[in-house]
mmCIF file of the N, C-alpha and C atoms, coordinates in Angstrom:
data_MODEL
# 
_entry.id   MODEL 
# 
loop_
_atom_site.group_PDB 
_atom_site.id 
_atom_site.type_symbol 
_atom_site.label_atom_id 
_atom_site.label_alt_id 
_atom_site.label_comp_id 
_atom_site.label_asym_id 
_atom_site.label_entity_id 
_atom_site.label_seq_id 
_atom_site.pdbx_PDB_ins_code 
_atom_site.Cartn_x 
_atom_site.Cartn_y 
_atom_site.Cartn_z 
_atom_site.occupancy 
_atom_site.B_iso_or_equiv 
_atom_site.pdbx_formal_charge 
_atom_site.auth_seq_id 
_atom_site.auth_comp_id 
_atom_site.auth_asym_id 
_atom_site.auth_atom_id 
_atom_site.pdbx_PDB_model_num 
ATOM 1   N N  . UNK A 1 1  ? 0.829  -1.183  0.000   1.00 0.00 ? 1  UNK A N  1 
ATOM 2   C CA . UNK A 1 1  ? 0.000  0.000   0.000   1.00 0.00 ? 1  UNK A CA 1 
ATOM 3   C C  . UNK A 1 1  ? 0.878  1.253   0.000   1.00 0.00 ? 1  UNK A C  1 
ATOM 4   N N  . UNK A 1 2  ? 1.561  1.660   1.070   1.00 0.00 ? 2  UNK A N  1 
ATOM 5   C CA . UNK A 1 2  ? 2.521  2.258   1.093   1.00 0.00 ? 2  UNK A CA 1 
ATOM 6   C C  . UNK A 1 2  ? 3.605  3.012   -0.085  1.00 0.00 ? 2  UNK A C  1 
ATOM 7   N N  . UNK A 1 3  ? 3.627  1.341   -0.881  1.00 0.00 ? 3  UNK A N  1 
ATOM 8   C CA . UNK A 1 3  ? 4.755  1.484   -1.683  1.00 0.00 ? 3  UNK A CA 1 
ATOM 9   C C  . UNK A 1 3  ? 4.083  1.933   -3.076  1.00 0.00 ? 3  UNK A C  1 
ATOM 10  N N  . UNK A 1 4  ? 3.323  1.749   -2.966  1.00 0.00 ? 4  UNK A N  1 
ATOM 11  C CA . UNK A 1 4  ? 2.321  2.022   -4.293  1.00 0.00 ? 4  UNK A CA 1 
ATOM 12  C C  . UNK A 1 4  ? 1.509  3.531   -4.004  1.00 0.00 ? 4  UNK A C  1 
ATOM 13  N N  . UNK A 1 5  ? 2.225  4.429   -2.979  1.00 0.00 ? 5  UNK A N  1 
ATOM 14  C CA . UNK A 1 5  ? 1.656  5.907   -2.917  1.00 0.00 ? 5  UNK A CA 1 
ATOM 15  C C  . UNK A 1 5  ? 0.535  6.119   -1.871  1.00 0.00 ? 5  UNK A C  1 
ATOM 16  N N  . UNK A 1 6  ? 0.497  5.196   -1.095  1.00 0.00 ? 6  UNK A N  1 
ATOM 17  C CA . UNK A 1 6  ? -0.638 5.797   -0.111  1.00 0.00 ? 6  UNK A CA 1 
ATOM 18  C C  . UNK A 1 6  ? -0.247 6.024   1.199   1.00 0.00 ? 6  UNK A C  1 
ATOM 19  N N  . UNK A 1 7  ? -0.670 7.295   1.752   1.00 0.00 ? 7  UNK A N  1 
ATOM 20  C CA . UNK A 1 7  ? 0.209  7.758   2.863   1.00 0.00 ? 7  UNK A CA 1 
ATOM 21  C C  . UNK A 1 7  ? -0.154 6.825   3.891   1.00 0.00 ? 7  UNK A C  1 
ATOM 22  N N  . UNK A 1 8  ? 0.838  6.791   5.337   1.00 0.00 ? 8  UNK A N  1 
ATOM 23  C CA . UNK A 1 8  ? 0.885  6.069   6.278   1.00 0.00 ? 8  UNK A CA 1 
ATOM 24  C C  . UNK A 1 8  ? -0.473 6.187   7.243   1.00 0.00 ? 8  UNK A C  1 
ATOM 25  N N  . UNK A 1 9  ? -1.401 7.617   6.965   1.00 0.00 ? 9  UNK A N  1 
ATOM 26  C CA . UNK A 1 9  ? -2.810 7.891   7.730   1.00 0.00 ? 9  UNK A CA 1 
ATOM 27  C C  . UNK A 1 9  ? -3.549 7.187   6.882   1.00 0.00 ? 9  UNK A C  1 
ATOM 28  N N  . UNK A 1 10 ? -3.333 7.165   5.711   1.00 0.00 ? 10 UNK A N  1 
ATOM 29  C CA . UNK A 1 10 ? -4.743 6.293   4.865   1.00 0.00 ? 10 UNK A CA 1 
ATOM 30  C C  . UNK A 1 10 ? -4.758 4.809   5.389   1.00 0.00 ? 10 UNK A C  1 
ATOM 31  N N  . UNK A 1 11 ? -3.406 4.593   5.324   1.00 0.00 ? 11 UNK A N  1 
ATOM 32  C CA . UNK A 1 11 ? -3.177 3.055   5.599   1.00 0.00 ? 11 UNK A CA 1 
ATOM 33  C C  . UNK A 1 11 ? -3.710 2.431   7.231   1.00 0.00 ? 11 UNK A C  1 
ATOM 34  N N  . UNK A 1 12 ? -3.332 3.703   8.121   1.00 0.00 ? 12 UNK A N  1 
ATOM 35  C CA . UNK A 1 12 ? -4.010 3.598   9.251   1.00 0.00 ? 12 UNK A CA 1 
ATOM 36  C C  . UNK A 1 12 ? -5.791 3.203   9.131   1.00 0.00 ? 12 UNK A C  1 
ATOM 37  N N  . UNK A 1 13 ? -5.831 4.436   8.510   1.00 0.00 ? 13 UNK A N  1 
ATOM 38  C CA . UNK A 1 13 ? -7.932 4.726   8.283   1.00 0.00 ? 13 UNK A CA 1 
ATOM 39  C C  . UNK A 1 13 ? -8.402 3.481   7.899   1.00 0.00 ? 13 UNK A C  1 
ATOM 40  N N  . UNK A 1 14 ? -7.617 2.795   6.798   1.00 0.00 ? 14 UNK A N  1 
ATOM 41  C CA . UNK A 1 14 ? -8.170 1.622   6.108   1.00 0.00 ? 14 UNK A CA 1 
ATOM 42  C C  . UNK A 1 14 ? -8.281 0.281   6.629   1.00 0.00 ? 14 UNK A C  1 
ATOM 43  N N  . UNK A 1 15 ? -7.491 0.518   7.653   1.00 0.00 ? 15 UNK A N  1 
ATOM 44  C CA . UNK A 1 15 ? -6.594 -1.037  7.892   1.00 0.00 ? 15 UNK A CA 1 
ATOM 45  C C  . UNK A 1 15 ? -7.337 -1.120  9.704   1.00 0.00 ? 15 UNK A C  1 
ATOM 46  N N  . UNK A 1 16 ? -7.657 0.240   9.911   1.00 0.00 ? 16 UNK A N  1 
ATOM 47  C CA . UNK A 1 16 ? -8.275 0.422   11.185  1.00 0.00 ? 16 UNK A CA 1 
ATOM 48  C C  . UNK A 1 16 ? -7.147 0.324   12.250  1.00 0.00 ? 16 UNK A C  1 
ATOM 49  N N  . UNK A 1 17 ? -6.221 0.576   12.262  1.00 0.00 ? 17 UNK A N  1 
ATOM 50  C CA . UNK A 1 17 ? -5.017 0.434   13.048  1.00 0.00 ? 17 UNK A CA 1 
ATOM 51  C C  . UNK A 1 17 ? -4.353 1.584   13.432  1.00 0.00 ? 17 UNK A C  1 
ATOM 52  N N  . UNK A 1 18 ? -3.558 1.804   14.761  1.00 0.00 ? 18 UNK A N  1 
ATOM 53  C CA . UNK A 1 18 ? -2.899 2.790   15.203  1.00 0.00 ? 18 UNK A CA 1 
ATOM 54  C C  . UNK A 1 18 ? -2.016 3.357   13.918  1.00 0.00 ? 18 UNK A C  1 
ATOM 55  N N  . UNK A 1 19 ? -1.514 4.583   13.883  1.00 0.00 ? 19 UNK A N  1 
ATOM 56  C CA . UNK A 1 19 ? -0.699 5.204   12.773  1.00 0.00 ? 19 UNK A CA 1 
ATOM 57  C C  . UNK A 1 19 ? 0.313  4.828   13.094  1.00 0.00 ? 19 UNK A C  1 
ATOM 58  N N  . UNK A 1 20 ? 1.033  4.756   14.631  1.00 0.00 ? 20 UNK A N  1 
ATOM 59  C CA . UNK A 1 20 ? 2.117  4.382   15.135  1.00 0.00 ? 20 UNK A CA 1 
ATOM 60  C C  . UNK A 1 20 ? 2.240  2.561   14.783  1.00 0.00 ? 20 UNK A C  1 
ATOM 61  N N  . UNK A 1 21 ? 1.676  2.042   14.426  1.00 0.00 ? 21 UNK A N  1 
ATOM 62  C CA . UNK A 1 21 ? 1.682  0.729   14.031  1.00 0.00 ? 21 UNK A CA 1 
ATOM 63  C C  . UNK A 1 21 ? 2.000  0.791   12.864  1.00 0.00 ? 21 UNK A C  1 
ATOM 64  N N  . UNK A 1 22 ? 1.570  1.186   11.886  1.00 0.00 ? 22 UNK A N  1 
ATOM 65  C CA . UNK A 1 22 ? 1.952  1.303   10.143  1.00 0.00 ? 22 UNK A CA 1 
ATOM 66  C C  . UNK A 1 22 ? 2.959  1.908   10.369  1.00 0.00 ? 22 UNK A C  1 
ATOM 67  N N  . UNK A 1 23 ? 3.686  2.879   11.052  1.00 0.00 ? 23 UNK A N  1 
ATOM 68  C CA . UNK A 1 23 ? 5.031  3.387   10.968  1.00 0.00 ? 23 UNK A CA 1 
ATOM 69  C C  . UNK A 1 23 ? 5.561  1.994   11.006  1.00 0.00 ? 23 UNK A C  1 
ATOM 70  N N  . UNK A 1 24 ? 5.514  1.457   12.394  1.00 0.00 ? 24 UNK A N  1 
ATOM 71  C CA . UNK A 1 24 ? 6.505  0.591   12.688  1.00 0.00 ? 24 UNK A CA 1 
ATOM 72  C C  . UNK A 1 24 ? 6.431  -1.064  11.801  1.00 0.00 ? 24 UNK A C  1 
ATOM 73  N N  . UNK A 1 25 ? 5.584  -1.503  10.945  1.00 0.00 ? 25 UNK A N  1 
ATOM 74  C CA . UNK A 1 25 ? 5.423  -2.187  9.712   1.00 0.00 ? 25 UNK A CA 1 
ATOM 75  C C  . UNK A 1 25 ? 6.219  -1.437  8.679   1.00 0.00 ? 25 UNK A C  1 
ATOM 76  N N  . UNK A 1 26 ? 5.939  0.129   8.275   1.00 0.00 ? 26 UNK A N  1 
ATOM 77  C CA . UNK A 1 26 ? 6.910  0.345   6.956   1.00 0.00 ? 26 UNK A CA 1 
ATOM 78  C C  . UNK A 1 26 ? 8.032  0.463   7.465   1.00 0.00 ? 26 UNK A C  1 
ATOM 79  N N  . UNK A 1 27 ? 8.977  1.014   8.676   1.00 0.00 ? 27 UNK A N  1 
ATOM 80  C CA . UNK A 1 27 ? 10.219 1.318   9.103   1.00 0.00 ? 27 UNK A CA 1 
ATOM 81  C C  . UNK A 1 27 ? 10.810 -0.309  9.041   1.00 0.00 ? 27 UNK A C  1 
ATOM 82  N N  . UNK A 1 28 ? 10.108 -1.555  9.568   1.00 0.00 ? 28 UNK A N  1 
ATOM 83  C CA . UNK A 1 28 ? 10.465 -2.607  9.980   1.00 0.00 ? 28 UNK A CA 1 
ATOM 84  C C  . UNK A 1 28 ? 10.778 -3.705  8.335   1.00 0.00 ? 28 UNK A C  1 
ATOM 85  N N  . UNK A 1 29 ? 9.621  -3.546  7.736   1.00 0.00 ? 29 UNK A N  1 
ATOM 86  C CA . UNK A 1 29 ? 9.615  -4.249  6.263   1.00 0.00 ? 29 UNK A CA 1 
ATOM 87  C C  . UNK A 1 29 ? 10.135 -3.619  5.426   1.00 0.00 ? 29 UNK A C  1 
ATOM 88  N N  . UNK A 1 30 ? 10.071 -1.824  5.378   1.00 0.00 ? 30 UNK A N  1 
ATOM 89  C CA . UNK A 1 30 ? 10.938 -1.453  4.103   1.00 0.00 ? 30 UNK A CA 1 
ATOM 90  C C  . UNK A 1 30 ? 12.228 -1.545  4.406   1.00 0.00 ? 30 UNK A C  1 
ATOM 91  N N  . UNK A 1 31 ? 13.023 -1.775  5.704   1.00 0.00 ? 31 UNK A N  1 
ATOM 92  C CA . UNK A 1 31 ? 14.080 -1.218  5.630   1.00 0.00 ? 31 UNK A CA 1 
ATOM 93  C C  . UNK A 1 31 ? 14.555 -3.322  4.962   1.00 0.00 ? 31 UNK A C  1 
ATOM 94  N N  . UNK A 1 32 ? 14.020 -4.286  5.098   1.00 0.00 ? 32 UNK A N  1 
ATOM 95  C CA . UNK A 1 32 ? 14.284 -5.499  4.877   1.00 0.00 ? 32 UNK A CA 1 
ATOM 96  C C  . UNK A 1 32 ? 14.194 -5.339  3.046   1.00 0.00 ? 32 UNK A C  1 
ATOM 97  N N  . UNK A 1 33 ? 13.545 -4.824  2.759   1.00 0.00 ? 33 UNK A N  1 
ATOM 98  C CA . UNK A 1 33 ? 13.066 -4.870  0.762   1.00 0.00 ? 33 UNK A CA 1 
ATOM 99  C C  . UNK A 1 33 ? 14.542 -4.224  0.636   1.00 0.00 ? 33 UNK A C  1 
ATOM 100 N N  . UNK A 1 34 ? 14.733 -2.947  1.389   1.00 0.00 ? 34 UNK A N  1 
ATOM 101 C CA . UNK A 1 34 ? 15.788 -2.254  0.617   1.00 0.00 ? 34 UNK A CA 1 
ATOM 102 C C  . UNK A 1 34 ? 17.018 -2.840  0.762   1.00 0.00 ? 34 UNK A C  1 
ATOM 103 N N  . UNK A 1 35 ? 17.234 -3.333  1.892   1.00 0.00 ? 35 UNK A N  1 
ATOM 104 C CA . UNK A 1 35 ? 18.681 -4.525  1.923   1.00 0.00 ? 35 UNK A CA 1 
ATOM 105 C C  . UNK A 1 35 ? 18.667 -5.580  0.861   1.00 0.00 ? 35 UNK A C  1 
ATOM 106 N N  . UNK A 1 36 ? 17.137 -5.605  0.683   1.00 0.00 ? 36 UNK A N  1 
ATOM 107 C CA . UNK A 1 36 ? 17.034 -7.083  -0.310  1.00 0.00 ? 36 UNK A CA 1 
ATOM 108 C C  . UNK A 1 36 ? 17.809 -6.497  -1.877  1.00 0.00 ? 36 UNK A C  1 
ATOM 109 N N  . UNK A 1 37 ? 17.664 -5.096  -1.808  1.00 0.00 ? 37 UNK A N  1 
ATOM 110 C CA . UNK A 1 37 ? 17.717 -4.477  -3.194  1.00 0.00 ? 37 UNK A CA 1 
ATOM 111 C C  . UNK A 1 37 ? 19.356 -4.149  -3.389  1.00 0.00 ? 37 UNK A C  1 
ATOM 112 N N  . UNK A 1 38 ? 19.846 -3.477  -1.949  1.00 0.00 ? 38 UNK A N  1 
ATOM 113 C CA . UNK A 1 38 ? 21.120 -3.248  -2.157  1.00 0.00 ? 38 UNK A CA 1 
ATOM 114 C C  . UNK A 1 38 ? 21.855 -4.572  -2.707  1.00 0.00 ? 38 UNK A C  1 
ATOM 115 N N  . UNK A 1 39 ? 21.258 -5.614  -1.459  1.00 0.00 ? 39 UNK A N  1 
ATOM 116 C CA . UNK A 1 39 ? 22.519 -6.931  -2.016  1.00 0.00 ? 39 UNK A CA 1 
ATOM 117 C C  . UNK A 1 39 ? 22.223 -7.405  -3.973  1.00 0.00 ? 39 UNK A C  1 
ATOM 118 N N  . UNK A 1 40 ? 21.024 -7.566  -4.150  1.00 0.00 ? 40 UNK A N  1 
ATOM 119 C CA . UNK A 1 40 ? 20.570 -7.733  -5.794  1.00 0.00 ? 40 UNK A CA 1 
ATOM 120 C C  . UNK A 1 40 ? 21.171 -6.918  -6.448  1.00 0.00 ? 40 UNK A C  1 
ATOM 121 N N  . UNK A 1 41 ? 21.611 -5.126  -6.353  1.00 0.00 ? 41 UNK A N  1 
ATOM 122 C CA . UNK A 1 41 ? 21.927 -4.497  -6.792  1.00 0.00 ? 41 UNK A CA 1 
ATOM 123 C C  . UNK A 1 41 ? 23.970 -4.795  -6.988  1.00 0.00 ? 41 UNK A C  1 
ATOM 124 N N  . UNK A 1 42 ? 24.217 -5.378  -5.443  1.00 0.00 ? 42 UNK A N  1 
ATOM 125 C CA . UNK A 1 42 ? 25.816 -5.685  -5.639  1.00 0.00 ? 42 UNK A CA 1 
ATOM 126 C C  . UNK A 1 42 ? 25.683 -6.402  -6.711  1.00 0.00 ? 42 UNK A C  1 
ATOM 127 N N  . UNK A 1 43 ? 25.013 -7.613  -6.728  1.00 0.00 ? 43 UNK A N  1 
ATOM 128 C CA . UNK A 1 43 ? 25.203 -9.097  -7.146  1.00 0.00 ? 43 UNK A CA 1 
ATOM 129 C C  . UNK A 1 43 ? 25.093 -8.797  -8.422  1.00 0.00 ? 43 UNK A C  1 
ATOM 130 N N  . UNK A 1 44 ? 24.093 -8.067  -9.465  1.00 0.00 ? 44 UNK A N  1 
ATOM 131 C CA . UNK A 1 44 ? 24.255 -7.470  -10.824 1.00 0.00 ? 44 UNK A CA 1 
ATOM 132 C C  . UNK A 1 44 ? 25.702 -6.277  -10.857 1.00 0.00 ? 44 UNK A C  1 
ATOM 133 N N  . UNK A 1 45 ? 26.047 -6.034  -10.426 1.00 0.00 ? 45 UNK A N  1 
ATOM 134 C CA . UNK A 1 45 ? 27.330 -5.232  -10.536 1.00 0.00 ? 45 UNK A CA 1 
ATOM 135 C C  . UNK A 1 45 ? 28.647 -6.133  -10.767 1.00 0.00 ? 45 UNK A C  1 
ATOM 136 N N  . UNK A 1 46 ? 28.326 -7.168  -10.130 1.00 0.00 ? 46 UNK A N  1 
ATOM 137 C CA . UNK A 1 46 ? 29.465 -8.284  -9.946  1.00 0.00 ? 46 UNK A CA 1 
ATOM 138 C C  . UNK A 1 46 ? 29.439 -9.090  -11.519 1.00 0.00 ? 46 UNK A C  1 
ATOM 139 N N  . UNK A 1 47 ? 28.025 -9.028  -12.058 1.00 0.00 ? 47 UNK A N  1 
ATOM 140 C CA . UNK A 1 47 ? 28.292 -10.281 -12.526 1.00 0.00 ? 47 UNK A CA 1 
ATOM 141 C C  . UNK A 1 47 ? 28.073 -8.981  -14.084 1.00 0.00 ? 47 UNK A C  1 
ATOM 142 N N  . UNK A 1 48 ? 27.863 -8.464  -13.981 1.00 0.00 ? 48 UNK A N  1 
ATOM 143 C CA . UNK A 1 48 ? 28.174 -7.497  -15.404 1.00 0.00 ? 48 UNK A CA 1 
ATOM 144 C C  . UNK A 1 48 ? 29.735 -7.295  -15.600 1.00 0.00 ? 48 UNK A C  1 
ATOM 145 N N  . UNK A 1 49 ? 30.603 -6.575  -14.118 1.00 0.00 ? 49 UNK A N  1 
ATOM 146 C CA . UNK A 1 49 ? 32.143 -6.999  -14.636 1.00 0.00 ? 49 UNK A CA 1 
ATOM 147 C C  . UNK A 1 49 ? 32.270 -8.326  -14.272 1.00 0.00 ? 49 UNK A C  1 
ATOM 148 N N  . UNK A 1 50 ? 31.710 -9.515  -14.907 1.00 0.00 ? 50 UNK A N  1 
ATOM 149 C CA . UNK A 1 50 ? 32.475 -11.006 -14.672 1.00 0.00 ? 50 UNK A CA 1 
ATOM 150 C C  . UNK A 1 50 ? 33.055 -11.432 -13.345 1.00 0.00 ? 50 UNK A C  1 
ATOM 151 N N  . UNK A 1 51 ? 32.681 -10.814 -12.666 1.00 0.00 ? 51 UNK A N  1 
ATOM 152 C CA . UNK A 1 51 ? 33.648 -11.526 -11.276 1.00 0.00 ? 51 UNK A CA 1 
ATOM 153 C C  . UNK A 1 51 ? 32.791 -12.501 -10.647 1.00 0.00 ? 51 UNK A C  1 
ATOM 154 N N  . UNK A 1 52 ? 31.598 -12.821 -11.399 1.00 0.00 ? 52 UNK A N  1 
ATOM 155 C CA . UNK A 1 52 ? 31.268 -13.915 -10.661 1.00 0.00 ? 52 UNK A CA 1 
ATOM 156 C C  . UNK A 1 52 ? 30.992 -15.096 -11.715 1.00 0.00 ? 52 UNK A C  1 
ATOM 157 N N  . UNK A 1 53 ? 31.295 -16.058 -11.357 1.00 0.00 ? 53 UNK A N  1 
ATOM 158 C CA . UNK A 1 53 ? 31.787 -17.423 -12.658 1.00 0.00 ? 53 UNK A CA 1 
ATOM 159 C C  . UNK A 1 53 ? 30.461 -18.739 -12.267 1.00 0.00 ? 53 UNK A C  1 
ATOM 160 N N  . UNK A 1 54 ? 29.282 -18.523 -13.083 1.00 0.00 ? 54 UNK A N  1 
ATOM 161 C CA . UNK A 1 54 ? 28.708 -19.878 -12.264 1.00 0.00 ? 54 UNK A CA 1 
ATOM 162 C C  . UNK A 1 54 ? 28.891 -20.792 -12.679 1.00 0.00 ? 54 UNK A C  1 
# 
């Protein structure tokens, strides 16, 4: 929801949940996607200059 543009009060309104709860879901899960992205992001860097041989 979030990630697709809807602010953290809508997500509250909708979901019927504290606002302080959807903070702590996007702070807790996005910060896991974006690690997921940095390491995907090494791992194509690696294997465009060849340093990785499968």
């Amino acid at each position: 929801m979030y990630a697709n543009g809807m602010s953290m009060r809508a997500i509250s309104r909708v979901l019927n949940v504290p606002l302080g709860t959807v903070f702590t879901w996007i702070k807790r899960y996005g910060g896991q996607k974006y690690k997921k992205l940095v390491e995907l992001w090494s791992r194509a860097k690696d294997l465009v200059r060849g340093s990785i041989v499968s």
